[in-house]
C-alpha positions as CSV (number, residue, x, y, z in Angstrom):
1,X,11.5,1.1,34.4
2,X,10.6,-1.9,32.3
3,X,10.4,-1.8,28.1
4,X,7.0,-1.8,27.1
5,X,5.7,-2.8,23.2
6,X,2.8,-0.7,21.5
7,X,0.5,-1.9,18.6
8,X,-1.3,0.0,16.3
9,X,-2.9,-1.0,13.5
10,X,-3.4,0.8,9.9
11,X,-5.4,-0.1,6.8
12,X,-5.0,0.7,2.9
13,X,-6.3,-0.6,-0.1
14,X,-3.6,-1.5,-2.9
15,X,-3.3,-2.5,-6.3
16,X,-0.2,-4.6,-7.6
17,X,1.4,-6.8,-10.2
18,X,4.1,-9.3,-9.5
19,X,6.0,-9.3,-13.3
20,X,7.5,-12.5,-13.7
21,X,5.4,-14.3,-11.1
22,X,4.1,-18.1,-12.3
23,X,0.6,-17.6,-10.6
24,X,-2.0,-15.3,-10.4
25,X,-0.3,-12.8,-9.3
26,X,1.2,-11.6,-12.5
27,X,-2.3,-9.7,-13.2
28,X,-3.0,-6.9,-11.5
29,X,-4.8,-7.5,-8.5
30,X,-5.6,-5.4,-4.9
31,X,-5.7,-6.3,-1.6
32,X,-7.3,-5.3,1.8
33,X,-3.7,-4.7,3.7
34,X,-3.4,-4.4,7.6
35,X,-0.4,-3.2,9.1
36,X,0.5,-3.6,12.9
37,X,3.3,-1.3,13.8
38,X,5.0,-2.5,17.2
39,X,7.8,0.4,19.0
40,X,9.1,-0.2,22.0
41,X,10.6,1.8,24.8
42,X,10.4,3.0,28.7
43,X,7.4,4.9,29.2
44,X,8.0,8.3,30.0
45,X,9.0,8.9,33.6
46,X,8.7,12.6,33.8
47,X,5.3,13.7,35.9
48,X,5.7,17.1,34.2
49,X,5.5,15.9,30.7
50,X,2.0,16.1,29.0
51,X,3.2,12.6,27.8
52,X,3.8,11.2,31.3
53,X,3.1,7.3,31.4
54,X,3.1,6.7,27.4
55,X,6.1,5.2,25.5
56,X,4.9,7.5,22.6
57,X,1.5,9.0,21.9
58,X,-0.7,6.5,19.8
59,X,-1.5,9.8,17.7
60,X,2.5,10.4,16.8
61,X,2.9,6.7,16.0
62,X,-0.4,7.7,13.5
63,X,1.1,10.7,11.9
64,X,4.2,8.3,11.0
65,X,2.7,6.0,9.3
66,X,-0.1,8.1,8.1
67,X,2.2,10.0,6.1
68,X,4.9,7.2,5.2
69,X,2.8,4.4,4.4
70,X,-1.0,5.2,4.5
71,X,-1.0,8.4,2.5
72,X,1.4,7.3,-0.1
73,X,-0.1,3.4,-0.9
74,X,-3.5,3.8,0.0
75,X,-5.3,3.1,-3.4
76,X,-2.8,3.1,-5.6
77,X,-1.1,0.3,-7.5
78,X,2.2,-0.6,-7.5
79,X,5.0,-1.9,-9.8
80,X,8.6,-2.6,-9.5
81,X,10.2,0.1,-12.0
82,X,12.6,-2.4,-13.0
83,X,10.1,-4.5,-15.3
84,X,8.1,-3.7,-18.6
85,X,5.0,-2.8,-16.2
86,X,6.4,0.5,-16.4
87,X,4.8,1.4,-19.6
88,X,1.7,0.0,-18.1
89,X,2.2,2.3,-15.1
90,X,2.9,5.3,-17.4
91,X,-0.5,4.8,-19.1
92,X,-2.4,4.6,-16.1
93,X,-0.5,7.8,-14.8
94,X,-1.6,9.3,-18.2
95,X,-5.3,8.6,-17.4
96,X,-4.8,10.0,-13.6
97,X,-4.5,6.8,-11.7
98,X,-2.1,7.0,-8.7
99,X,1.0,4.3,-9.7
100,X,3.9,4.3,-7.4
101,X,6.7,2.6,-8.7
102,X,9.1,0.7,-6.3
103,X,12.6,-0.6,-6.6
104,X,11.7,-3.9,-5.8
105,X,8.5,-6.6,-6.5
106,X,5.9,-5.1,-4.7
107,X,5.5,-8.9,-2.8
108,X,3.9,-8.0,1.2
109,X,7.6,-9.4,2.4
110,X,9.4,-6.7,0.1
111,X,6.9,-3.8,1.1
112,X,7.0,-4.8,4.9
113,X,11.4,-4.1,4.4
114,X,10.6,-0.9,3.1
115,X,8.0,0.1,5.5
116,X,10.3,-1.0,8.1
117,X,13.3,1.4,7.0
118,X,10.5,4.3,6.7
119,X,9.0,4.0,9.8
120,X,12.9,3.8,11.6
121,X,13.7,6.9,9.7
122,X,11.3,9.1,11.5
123,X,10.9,7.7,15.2
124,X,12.5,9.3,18.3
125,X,15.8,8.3,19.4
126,X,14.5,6.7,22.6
127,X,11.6,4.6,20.7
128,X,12.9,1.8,18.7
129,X,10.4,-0.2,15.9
130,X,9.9,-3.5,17.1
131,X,7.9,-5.7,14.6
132,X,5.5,-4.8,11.6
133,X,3.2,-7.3,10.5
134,X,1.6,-6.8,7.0
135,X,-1.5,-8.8,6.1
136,X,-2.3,-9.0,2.6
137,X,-5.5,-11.3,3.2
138,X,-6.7,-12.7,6.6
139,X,-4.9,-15.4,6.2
140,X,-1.8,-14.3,4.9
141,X,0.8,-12.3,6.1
142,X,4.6,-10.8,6.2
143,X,6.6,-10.1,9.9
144,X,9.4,-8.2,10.1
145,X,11.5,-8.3,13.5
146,X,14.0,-5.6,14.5
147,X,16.0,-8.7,16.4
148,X,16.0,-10.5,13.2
149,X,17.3,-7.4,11.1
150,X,20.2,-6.5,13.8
């Protein structure tokens, strides 16, 4: 039986700062993120499985990245914990904002390596991540490629 790719597509609403950054980008700003997941795999062959025909159900590809990515950045803001944006995380943690901070700057192509190695993490064995695609604006974007990363 062939490989087949499946898309789906997630949105959040994050805040971040870029410390260090020569442009705008240094203030804290948000964004209106999109994030296509691509697996790929042989759809199941067995008649006698619930899941006959799929590669995996769209709704377990959900409750990944519901709970990896969605859950955890939808709006909050994040800084790399390496910087002095930490004290201004603290203080917003202090007043009850949700802050995650990263080990890295919190750039769409640094956030689309670590959503990468989440998403991997917690996929079957016979489905493999293909691609990820993380739009920060409409017209601006981030790919990651498993053949690229291999």
């Amino acid at each position: 039986m062939s490989n087949i790719r499946i898309t789906k597509q997630f949105s959040f609403e994050t805040g971040h700062a870029l410390y260090g950054y020569d442009g705008k980008c240094k203030n804290v700003h948000g964004h209106s993120y999109r994030l296509f997941v691509t697996v790929i795999g042989v759809p199941i062959s067995d008649t006698t499985n619930v899941k006959y025909g799929m590669v995996i159900d769209f709704g377990d590809l959900k409750k990944i990245v519901k709970e990896e990515i969605v859950d955890v950045f939808d709006h909050a803001t994040v800084f790399n914990k390496n910087t002095p944006h930490v004290e201004l995380a603290k203080e917003l943690q202090d007043r009850g904002h949700n802050v995650l901070l990263v080990d890295y700057q919190p750039t769409s192509e640094m956030m689309v390596i670590d959503f990468a190695e989440k998403i991997k993490k917690r996929l079957p064995e016979t489905i493999k991540l293909h691609s990820l695609k993380l739009s920060e604006t409409t017209s601006s974007f981030a790919e990651w490629y498993a053949s690229d990363n291999e």
